[in-house]
C-alpha positions, 0 to 999 in steps of 0.5 A: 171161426169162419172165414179165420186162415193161418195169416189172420192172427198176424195181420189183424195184430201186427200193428199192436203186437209189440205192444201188447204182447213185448213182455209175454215171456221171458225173452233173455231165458228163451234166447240163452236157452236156445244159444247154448242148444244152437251151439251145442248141436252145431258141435266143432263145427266153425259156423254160426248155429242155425235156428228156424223160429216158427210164428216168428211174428215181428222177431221179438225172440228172432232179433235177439236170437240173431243178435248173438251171432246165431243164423236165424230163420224167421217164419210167419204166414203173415207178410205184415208182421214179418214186414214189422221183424224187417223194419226194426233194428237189427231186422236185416240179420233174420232170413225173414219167410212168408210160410205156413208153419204147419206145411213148411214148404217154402223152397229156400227152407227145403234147400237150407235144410238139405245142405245143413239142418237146422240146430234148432227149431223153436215154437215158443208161447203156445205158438203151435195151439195157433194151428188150428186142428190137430191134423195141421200140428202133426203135419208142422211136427212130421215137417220139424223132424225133416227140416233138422239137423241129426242132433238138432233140437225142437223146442216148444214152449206151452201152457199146460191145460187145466183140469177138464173132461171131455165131457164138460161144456163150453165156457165163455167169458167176456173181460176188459184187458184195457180200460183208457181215457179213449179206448177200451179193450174186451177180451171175448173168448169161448173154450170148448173142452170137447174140441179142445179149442178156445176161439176169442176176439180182442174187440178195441174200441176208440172214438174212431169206430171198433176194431176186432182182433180174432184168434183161436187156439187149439191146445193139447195136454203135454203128454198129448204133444208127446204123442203127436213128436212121437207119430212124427219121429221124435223123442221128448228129451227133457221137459220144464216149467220154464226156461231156466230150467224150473222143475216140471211139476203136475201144478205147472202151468206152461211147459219148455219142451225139447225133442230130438229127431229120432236115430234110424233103428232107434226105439221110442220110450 
């Protein structure tokens, strides 16, 4: 999509995301899963976890994140929706960073990192297919694996692609996701298995005019996502089809993965 950069999906979306989007996952599960791994790394150390959450958004996982007393690191590339995560309640516990989530270049993340790690690095809902090529992911991962701590954690959460070659040619569909007394929302998406990417728009529609809400998504199998930590030094350490811990089966439709960063010497299986 021409003209679409890493801030585009949360700035056209900021202002309805909590809306649209409070009730996509299942936030208890996410943020007991993530505590029990934040403290767990931390080991006998006496301070609060740490957790660097990537497309943090408007801190839907981050605030409750924080509010169980963990040291949480939000990073987004959109200003406006970081604007939203400092605005709410409980907003000022997240060290909120305006940064590209697949360079993670921002100096107070480098200097936070050196002195300590991070004991979890969590990429929830498909957050990582919202970087664009698979070039970008391996650079978020390869960062990931720098940024944590020796025993810390990554976690991504993401849908399992259905079945489909690469041969196969692209779909679209159109579909309304809300119909109103004085709004209507259509979902416009195009999947191209070939690229594996889906490139789509929210076209809102009210009597004050058309709003348009673009998003893309570049997705990968699990067992590509494998190879990707692979490439970038870490190891799969367990996988699920959910949060608590449901059992990963080949009909699963979304995956919790988690990967640890690889001991020196140590070999990959």
């Amino acid at each position: 999509m021409e003209g679409y950069r890493s801030s585009t999906y949360g700035d056209r979306f900021a202002d309805v995301y909590d809306a649209w989007y409070h009730d996509v996952s299942d936030v208890d599960a996410t943020v007991a899963r993530v505590e029990a791994l934040a403290g767990g790394a931390a080991g006998g150390e006496r301070r609060a976890g740490r957790v660097l959450e990537l497309g943090a958004g408007s801190g839907r996982l981050a605030i409750p994140l924080a509010d169980r007393g963990l040291d949480v690191w939000a990073v987004d590339s959109s200003a406006a929706m970081l604007d939203r995560l400092r605005a709410k309640p409980h907003g000022d516990r997240v060290r909120a960073v305006v940064d590209d989530m697949a360079d993670l270049t921002a100096p107070e993340l480098t200097a936070s990192a050196a002195e300590h790690g991070f004991d979890v690095v969590l990429c929830a809902f498909n957050t990582l297919f919202n970087l664009t090529d698979t070039a970008a992911q391996r650079r978020c991962l390869t960062r990931v694996a720098q940024l944590l701590a020796p025993d810390g954690r990554l976690v991504v959460e993401a849908f399992v692609p259905p079945p489909g070659g690469e041969r196969d040619s692209a779909v679209g569909a159109v579909e309304p996701r809300h119909i109103g007394l004085d709004e209507v929302v259509l979902s416009v998406s195009r999947l191209d298995p070939a690229s594996r990417t889906i490139t789509g728009q929210y076209v809102q529609i009210t009597e004050r005019g058309v709003r348009l809400r673009p998003w893309v998504l570049h997705y990968t199998t699990p067992e590509g996502l494998d190879a990707l930590a692979s490439e970038a030094g870490l190891r799969l350490v367990d996988r699920h089809a959910g949060w608590r811990d449901e059992p990963f089966t080949p009909a699963a439709e979304q995956h919790v993965s988690t990967y640890a960063p690889v001991a020196p010497g140590e070999a990959i299986r």
